[in-house]
N, C-alpha and C positions, 0 to 999 in steps of 0.2 A: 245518644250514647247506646251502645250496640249492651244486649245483655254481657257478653262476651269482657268485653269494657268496665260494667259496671262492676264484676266479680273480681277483677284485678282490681280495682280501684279499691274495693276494702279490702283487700288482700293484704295490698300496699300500705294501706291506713293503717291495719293492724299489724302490722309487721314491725319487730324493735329498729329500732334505730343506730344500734353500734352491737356487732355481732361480737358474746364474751369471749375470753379466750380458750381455747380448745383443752382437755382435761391432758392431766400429764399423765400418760399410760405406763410411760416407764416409773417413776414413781409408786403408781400403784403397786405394779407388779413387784419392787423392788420390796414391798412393804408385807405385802399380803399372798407371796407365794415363795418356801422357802428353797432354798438351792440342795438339791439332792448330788447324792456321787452317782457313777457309773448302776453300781449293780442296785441300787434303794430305785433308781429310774429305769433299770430294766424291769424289776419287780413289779413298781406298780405300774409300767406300760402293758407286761402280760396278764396283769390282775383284771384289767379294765376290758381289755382287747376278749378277754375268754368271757369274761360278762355276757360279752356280744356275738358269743355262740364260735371265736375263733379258733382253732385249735395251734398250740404253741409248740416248738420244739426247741429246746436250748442244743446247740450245733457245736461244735469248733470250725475253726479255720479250715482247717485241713480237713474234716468229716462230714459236712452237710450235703457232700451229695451223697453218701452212704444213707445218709437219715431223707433223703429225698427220694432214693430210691425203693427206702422200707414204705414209705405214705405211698405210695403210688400201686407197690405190689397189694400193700393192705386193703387198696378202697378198690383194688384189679381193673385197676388203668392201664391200659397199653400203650397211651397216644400221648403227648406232651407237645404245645407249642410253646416253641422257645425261640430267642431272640441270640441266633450265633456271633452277631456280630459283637458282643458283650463278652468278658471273659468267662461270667458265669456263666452264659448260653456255650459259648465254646468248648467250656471245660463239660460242660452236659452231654453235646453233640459228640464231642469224642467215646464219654464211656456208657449211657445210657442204651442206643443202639445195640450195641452186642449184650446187651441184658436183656434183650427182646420189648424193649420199650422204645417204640420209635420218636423219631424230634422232629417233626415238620417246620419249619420256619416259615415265620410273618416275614416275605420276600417280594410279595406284589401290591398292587396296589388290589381294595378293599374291593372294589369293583368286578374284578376277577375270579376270585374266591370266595364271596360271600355265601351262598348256598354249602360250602363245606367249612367254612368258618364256624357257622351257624348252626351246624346239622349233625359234621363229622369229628369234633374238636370235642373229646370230653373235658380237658385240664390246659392251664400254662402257667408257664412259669416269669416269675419277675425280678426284679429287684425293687426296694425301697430306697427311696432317699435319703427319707430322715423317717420318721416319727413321734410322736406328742406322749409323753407317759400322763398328763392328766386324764386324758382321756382315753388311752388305750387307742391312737389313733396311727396308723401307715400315710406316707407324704410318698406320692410316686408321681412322677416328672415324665410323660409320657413323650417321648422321640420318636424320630424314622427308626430306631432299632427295637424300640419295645412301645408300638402305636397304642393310643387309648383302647379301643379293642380288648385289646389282651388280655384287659382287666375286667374287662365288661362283659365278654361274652359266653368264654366256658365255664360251666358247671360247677367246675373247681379252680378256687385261684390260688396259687402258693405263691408267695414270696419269700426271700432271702433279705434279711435286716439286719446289718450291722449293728449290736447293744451299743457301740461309741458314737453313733447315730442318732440316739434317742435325746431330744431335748425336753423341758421342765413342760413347758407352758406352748402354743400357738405363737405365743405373740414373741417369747426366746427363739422360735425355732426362725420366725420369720426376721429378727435383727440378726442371728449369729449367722446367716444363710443369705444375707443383704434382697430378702425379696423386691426391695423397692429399685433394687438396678436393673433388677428385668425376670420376668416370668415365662414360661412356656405358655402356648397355646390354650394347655388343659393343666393343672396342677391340680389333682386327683388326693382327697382326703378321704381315708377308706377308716370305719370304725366297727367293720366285722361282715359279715355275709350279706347279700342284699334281703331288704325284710318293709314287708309294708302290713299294714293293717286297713286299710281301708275298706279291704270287701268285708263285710256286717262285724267288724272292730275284732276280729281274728288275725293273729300274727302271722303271716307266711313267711318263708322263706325262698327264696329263688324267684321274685315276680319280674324281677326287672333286672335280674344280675347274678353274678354266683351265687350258689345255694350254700357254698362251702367253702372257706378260709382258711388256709393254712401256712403260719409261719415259721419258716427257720430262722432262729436266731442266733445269730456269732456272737458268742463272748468272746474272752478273753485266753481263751486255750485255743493252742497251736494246732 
């Protein structure tokens, strides 16, 4: 018997004999995390999210790109990628331009433009999916109109997040959203700027990703 062999062999020996039955997760959750309204899970979505060094903008429907426009003159950004094929890229592309802030569009493949991706791209702009108020967490579903990139690469990341969006818990967001029927390629869980501590246990920001987060959020006003 080959070493190989004999380490399965106790593997196998120790191993139970009738696998128990799997914990009821809904249950738990049902038990031990309560059901919030609308605005008590916007609140604590931006409580947790600005923890994490994000900065928040409470938006209307009709006004976020006005408030999109003040973040960008404020941090004196010129440059925006944006995703036109999106209504919000669209509704961008139309009025940001003649404010002297121009919108290059993610239109080619990565291969093409990566040295100006990388190089000449201060900021872009997104949408959120959903997001987690326990954790102050952004759910973004990365497609051919707004590729993983976008989120990853410039300096500054804003997103646009609908507050009727936000769900309690991970594990609500993923039954009211049927994750188990099918996922995207990348399903991007973002909980504030990128930040690592690993060089001699110092906090950085921007090692590996935006330095800077910034969300608008749609309430409830028109």
């Amino acid at each position: 018997m080959s070493a190989r062999d004999r380490i399965l062999a106790k593997l196998r020996a120790n191993s139970p004999s009738t696998v128990g039955n799997p914990p009821d997760v809904a249950a738990w959750y049902a038990t031990h995390r309560i059901a919030e309204n609308g605005a008590d899970k916007a609140k604590r979505f931006r409580h947790f999210i600005e923890l994490a060094h994000a900065e928040v903008y409470a938006v209307s429907r009709g006004g976020w790109l006005q408030k999109l426009y003040e973040v960008l003159s404020a941090k004196q950004i010129g440059k925006l990628l944006i995703a036109p094929g999106t209504a919000h890229g669209a509704r961008v592309a139309a009025e940001l331009p003649g404010l002297d802030i121009a919108c290059p569009a993610y239109d080619t493949a990565i291969e093409s433009w990566k040295p100006a991706l990388f190089n000449d791209i201060p900021a872009a702009f997104t949408r959120a999916r959903a997001a987690i108020a326990e954790t102050g967490t952004l759910i973004l579903w990365p497609d051919a109109d707004e590729p993983r990139l976008m989120s990853l690469v410039p300096p500054l990341h804003i997103v646009l997040l609908d507050a009727a969006s936000i769900h309690n818990t991970f594990y609500e967001a993923m039954q009211a959203e049927g994750w188990k029927d099918g996922l995207p390629t990348n399903a991007l869980l973002i909980s504030g700027p990128s930040k690592t501590a690993d060089i001699q246990q110092t906090l950085a920001y921007g090692a590996h990703g935006p330095k800077e987060l910034v969300v608008l959020l749609i309430g409830d006003e028109q």
